[in-house]
C-alpha positions as CSV (number, residue, x, y, z in Angstrom):
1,X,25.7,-44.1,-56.9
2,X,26.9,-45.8,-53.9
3,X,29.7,-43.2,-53.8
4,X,28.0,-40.6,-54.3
5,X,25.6,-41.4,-50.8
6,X,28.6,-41.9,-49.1
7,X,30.4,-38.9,-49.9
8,X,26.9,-36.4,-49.3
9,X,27.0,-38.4,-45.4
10,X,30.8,-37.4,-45.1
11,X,30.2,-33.8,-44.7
12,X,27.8,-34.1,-41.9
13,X,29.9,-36.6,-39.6
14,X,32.9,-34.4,-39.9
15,X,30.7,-31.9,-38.4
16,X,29.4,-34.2,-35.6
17,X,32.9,-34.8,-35.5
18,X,34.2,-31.4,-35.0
19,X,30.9,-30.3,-32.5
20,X,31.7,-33.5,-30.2
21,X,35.0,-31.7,-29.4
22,X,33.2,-28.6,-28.3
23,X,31.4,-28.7,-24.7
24,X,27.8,-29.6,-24.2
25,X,26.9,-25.7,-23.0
26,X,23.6,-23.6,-23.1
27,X,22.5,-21.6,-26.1
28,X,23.1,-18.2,-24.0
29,X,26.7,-19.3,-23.2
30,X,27.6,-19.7,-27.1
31,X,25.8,-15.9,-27.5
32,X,27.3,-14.5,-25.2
33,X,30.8,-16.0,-26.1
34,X,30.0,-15.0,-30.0
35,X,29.5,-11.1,-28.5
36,X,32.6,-11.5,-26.5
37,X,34.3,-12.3,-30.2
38,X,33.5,-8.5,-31.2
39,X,34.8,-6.9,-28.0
40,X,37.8,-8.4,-27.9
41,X,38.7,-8.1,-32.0
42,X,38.0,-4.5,-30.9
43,X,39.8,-4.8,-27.5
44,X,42.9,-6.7,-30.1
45,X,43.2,-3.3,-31.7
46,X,44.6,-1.2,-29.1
47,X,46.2,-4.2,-27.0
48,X,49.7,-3.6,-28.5
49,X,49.5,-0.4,-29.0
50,X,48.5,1.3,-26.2
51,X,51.5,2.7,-24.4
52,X,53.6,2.5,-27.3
53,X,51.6,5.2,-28.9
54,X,51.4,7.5,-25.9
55,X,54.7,7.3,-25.7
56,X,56.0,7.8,-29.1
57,X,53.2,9.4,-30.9
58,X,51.7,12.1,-28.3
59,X,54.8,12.5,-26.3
60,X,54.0,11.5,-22.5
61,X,56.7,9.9,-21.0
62,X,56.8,6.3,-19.5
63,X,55.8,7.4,-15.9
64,X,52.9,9.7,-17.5
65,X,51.5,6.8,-19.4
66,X,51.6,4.2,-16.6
67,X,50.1,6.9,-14.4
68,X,47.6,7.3,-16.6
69,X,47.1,3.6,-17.5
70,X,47.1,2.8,-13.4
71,X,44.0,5.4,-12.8
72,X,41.9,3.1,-14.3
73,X,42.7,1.6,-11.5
74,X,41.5,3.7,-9.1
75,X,37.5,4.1,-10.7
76,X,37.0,0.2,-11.5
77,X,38.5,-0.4,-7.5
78,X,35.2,2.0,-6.4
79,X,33.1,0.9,-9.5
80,X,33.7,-3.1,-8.9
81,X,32.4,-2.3,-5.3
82,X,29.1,-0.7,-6.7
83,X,28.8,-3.8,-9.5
84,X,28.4,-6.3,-6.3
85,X,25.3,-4.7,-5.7
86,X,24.1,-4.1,-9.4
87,X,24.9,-7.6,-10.0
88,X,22.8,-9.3,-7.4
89,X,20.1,-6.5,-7.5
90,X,16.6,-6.9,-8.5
91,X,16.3,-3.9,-10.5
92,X,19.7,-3.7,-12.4
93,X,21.3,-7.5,-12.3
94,X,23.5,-9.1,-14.9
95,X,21.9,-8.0,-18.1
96,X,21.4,-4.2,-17.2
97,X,25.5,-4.3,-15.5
98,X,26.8,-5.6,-18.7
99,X,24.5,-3.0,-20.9
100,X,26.2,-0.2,-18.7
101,X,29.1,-1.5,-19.1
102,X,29.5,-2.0,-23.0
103,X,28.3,1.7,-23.1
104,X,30.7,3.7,-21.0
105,X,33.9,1.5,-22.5
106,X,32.4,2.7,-26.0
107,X,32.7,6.1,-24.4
108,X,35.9,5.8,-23.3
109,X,37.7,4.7,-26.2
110,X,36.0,7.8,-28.0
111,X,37.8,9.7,-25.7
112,X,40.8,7.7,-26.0
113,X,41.2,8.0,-29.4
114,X,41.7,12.2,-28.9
115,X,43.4,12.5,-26.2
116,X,45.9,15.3,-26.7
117,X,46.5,16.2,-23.2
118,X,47.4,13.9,-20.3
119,X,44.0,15.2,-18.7
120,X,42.2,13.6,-21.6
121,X,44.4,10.7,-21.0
122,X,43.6,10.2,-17.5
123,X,40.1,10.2,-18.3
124,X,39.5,8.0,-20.9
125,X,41.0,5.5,-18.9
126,X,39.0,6.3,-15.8
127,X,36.2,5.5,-18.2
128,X,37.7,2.6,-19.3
129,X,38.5,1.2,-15.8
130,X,34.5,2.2,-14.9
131,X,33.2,0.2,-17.5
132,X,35.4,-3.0,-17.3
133,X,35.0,-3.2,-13.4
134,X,31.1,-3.4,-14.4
135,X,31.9,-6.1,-17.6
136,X,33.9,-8.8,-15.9
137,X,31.8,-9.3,-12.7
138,X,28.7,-9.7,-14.7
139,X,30.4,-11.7,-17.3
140,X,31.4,-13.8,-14.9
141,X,28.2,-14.4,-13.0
142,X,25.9,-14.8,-15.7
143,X,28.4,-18.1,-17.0
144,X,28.4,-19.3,-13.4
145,X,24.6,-19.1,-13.6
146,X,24.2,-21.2,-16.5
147,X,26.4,-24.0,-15.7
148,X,26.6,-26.9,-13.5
149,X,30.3,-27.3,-11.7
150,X,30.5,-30.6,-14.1
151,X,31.3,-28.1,-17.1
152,X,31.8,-24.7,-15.5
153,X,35.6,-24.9,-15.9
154,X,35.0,-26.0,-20.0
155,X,32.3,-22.9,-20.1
156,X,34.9,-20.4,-18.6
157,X,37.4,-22.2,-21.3
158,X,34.9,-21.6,-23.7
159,X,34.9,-17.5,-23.3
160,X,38.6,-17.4,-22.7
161,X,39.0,-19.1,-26.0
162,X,36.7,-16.3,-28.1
163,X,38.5,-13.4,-26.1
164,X,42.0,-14.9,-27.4
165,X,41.1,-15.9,-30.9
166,X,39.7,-11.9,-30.6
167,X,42.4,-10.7,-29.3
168,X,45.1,-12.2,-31.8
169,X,42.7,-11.2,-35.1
170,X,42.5,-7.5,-33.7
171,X,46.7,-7.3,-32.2
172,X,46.9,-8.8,-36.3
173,X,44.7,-6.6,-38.2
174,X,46.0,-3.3,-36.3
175,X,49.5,-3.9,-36.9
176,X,48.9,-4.2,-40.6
177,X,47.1,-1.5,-40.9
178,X,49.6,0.8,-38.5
179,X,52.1,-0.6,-40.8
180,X,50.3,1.0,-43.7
181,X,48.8,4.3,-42.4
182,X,50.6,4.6,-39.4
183,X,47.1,6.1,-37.6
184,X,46.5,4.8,-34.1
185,X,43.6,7.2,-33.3
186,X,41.3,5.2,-35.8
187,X,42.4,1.8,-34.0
188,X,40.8,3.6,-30.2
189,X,37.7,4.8,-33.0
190,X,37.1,0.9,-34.0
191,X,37.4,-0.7,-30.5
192,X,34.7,2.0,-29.2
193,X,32.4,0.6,-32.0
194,X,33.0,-3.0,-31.2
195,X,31.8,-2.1,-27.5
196,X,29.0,-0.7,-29.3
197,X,28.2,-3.4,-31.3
198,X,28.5,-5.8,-27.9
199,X,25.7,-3.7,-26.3
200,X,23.3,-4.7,-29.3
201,X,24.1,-8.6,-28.5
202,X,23.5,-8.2,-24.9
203,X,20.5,-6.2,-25.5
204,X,18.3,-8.7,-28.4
205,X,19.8,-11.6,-27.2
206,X,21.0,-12.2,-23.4
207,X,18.2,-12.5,-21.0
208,X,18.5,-12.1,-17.1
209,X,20.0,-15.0,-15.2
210,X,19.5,-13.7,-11.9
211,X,17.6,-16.2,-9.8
212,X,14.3,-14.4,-8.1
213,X,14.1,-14.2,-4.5
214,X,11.2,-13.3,-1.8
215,X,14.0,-12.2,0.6
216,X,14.8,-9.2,1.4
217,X,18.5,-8.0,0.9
218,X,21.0,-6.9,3.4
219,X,23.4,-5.2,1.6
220,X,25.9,-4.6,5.0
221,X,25.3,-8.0,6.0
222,X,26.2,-9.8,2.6
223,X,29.7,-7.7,1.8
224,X,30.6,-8.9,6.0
225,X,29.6,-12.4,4.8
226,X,32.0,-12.2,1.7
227,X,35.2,-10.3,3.7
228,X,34.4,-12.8,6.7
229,X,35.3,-15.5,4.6
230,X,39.1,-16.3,4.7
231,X,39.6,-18.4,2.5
232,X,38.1,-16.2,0.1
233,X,40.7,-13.6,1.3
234,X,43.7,-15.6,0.9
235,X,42.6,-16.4,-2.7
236,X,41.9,-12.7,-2.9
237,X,45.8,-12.2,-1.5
238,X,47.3,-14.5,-3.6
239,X,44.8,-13.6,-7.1
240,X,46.9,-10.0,-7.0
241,X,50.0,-11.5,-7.8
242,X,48.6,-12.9,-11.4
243,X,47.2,-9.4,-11.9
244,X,50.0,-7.6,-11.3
245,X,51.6,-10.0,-13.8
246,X,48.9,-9.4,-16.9
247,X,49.0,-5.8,-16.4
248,X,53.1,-6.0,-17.7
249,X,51.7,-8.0,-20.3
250,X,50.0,-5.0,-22.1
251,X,51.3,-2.2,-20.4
252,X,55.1,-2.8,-19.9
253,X,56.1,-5.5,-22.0
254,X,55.3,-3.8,-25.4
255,X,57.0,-0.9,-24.5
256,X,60.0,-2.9,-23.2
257,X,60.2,-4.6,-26.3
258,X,59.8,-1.5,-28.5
259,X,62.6,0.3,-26.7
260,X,64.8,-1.4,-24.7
261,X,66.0,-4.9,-26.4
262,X,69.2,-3.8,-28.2
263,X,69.0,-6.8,-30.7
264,X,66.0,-5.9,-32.1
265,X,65.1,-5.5,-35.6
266,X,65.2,-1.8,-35.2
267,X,67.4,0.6,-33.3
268,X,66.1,0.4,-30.1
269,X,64.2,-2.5,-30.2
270,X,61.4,-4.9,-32.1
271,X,58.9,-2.6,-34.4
272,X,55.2,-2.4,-33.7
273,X,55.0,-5.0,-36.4
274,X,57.0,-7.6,-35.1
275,X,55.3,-6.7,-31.8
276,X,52.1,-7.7,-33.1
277,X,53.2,-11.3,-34.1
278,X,54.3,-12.0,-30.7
279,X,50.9,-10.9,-29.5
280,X,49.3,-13.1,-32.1
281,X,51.6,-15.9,-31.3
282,X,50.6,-15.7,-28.1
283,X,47.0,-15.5,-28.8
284,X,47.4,-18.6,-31.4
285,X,48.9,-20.8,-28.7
286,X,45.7,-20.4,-26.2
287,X,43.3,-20.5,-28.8
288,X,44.4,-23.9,-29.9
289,X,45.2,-25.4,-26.7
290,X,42.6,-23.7,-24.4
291,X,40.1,-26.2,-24.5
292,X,42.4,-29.2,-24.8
293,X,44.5,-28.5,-21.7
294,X,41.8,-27.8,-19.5
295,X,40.1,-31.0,-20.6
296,X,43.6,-33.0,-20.2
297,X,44.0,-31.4,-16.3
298,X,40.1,-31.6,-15.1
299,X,41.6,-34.3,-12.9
300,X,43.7,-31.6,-10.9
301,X,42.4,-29.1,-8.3
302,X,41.7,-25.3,-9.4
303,X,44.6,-24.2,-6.8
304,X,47.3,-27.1,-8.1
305,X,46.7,-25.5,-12.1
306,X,46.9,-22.3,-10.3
307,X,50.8,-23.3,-8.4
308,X,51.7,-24.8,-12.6
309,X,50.4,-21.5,-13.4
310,X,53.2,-19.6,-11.0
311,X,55.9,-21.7,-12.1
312,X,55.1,-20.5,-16.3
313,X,55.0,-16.7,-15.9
314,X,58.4,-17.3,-13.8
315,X,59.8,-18.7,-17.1
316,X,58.2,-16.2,-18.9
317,X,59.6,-13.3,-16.9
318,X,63.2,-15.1,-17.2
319,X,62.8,-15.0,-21.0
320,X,61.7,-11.5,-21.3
321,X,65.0,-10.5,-18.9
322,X,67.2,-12.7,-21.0
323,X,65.7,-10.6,-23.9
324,X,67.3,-7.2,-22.7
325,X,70.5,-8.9,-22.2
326,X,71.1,-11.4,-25.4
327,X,71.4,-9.1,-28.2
328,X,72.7,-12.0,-30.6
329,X,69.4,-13.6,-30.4
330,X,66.6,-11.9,-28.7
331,X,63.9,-13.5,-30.6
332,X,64.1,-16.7,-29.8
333,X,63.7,-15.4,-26.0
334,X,60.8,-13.3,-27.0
335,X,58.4,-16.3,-28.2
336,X,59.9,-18.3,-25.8
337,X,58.8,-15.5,-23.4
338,X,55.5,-15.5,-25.3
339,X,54.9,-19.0,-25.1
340,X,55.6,-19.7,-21.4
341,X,53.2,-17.0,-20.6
342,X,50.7,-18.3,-23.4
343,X,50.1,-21.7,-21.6
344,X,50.7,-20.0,-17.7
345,X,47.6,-17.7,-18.9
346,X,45.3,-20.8,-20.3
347,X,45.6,-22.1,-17.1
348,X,44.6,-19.8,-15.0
349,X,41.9,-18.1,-16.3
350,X,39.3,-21.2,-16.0
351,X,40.7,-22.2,-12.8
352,X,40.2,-19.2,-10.9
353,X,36.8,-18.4,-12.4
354,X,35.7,-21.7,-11.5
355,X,37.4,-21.7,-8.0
356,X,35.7,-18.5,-7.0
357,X,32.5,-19.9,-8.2
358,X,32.6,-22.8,-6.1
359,X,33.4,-20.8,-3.1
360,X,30.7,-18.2,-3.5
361,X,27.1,-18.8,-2.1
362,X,24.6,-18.4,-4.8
363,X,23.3,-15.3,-3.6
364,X,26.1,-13.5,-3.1
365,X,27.7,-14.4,-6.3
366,X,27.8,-10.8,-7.9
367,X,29.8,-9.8,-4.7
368,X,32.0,-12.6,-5.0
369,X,32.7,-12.3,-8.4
370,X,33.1,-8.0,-7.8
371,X,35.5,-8.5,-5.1
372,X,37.7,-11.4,-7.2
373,X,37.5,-9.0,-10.2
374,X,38.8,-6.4,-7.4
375,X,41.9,-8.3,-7.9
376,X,42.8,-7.2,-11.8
377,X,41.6,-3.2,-10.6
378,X,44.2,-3.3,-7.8
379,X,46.6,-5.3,-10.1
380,X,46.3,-2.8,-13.2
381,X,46.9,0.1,-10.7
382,X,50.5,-1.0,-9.5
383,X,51.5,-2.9,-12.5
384,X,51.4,-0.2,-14.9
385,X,53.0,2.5,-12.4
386,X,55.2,0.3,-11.3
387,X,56.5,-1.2,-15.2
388,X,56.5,2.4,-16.1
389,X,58.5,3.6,-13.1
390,X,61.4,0.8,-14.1
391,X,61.6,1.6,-17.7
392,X,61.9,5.3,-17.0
393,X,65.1,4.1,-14.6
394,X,67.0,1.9,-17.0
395,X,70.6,2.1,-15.2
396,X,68.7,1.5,-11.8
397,X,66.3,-1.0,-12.4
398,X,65.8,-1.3,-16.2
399,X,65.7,-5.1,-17.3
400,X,66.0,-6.3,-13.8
401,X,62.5,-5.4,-13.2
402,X,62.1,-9.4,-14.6
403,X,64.0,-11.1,-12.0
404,X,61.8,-9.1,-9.4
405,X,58.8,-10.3,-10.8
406,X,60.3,-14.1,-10.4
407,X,60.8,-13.3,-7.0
408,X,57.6,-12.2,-6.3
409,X,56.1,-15.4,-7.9
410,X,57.9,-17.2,-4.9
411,X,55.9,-15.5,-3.0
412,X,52.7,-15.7,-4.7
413,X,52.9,-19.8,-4.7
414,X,53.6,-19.8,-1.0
415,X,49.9,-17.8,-0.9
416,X,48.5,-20.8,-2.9
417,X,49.9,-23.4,-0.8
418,X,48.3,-21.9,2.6
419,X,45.4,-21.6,0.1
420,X,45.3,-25.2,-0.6
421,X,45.7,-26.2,3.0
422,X,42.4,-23.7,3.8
423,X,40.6,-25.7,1.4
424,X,41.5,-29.0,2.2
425,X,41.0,-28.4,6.2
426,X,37.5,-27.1,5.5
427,X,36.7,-29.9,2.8
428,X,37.5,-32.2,6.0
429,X,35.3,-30.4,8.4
430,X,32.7,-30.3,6.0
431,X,32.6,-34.1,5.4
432,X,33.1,-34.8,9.6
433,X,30.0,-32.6,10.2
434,X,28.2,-34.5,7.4
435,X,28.5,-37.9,8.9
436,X,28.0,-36.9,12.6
437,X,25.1,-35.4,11.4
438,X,24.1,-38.4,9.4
């Protein structure tokens, strides 16, 4: 009997067990996190497969398909500018931005999924660019609002976590079925309903965070607040560089890897198969280690995970170039590649969020986070061109493209140092004014 009592309390302390490693977050966080699930297992589906089937299904060339994949770009640059104002507006705020947003990315990947001519290409992703530079800003925001700085960092964990465990199920489930029916239009089909199905979760169950003012809004005055700020700008400055990088990671790299690693496991390179396991490696690794590694390295500043962050993606672009040019053993390379990246990626994600919400003033947090978001439109506009550009000049620039990218990380962590000296000169003159004042 006695054994019996102690093996029906087991079950429950495991589970006390296994919550106590989760953080102590609000009930809207672990909604909106459990939405965030769907979009990205839909978001998962197309990932991989993007570029590749542009390229080799429909016939566009490199060049055509970055184009297309850059003019994005161009509408979530003008649309993240408008989401500022949505954001912190009475009328609209988080909740309606995110509703808008789920919608016209549902749209898009409708029009995705039949696009037969590069106009329809060109503007299913100018959908697509609309609705994301709506989704992230107000994402952002409304996890900002419900969380102290304490566990702000852990939250933005939290939703990086869901969008990776997404990520690898869909990158997983679509190359099995590719591998089975070979139909990529049906994969565009399923990530417009999972938009769809977002929507719903936003509508029943998020409610608006947007704190309710008396004051009247100067719109002029608030963006001149934001641009005067120069710290803000240099983090703005150096952001771009890790934007520039994420864009190759689902624009150029797959393509790269499809068709120009000689040592593949086809003829001209790994099949979308193989593909997909890298992705889900690379998924795997942050899902398991998110949460841990931003616990481990609360005791470091946002901007010194940021200049660990630089030093990973360099190792990852050195893989991915030894890749192109070891065609005894490119696999090894590749999840090395995968890997470096993997870990660069779980550090940055809740170290900028958090960064940029402890630089933005509460009331000008939609415009903060719209102008940081900025970053990844501006970074999805050259990165794509620019990875398609190299891979349609092989002799030229070809697999060198890599080694560019390494130099340009040099640059990038010079940014973050003049960064960290911004903060730390205005953390001083901060604490002086406090105790003259006192």
């Amino acid at each position: 009997m006695e054994q019996t009592e102690q093996e029906i309390e087991q079950p429950p302390q495991a589970t006390n067990k296994l919550l106590a490693l989760l953080p102590n977050l609000k009930r809207e966080i672990w909604i909106l996190a459990a939405g965030q699930l769907l979009l990205f297992i839909g978001q998962g589906f197309t990932l991989v497969y993007a570029s590749i089937y542009f390229v080799n299904q429909l016939g566009f060339s490199p060049t055509q398909v970055g184009l297309a994949l850059s003019s994005g770009g161009i509408s979530g640059t003008l649309g993240r500018f408008w989401a500022g104002n949505a954001i912190d507006s009475e009328r609209i705020g988080r909740r309606g931005t995110l509703l808008l947003a789920a919608v016209i990315c549902a749209l898009a990947c409708f029009c995705l999924a039949f696009a037969n001519t590069f106009s329809w290409l060109i503007a299913g992703n100018l959908l697509l660019g609309l609705g994301i530079s709506l989704y992230w800003p107000a994402t952002l925001a409304v996890t900002t609002d419900l969380t102290t700085a304490e566990n702000r960092a852990e939250a933005f964990a939290v939703t990086r976590l869901v969008d990776n465990l997404g990520l690898g199920l869909g990158a997983l489930l679509a190359g099995q079925y590719i591998a089975m029916s070979g139909s990529y239009s049906a994969l565009f089909i399923s990530k417009g309903v999972a938009y769809l199905l977002f929507s719903i979760v936003i509508y029943l169950a998020i409610a608006e965070t947007r704190q309710q003012t008396t004051e009247s809004r100067n719109l002029a005055k608030d963006w001149w607040q934001a641009l005067s700020d120069r710290t803000f700008i240099v983090y703005l400055i150096g952001n771009l560089f890790f934007t520039t990088y994420a864009a190759q990671l689902s624009s150029t790299l797959p393509l790269y890897l499809a068709n120009f690693v000689p040592g593949g496991n086809t003829q001209t390179g790994f099949s979308e198969q193989w593909i997909s396991y890298f992705f889900v490696w690379h998924a795997l690794l942050k899902i398991l280690f998110q949460l841990p590694i931003t616990r481990k390295l609360k005791f470091l500043s946002h901007v010194a995970i940021l200049l660990i962050a630089v030093v990973l993606w360099s190792g990852g672009f050195l893989f991915i170039w030894l890749t192109g040019i070891t065609p005894s053993n490119p696999l090894l390379f590749a999840v090395g590649a995968f890997s470096l990246i993997a870990i660069a990626e779980i550090l940055y994600a809740p170290a900028t969020s958090s960064l940029v919400g402890e630089m933005a003033p509460i009331h000008l947090r939609g415009i903060y986070f719209a102008l940081e978001s900025e970053c990844w439109a501006v970074g999805f506009l050259i990165g794509p061109a620019l990875g398609g550009w190299a891979l349609d000049h092989p002799h030229t620039v070809g697999t060198n493209f890599w080694l560019i990218l390494i130099l340009s990380a040099g640059v990038a962590g010079v940014m973050l140092m003049f960064l960290k000296h911004r903060l730390t000169a205005t953390t001083d003159t901060n604490e002086s004014f406090a105790v003259g004042k006192f």
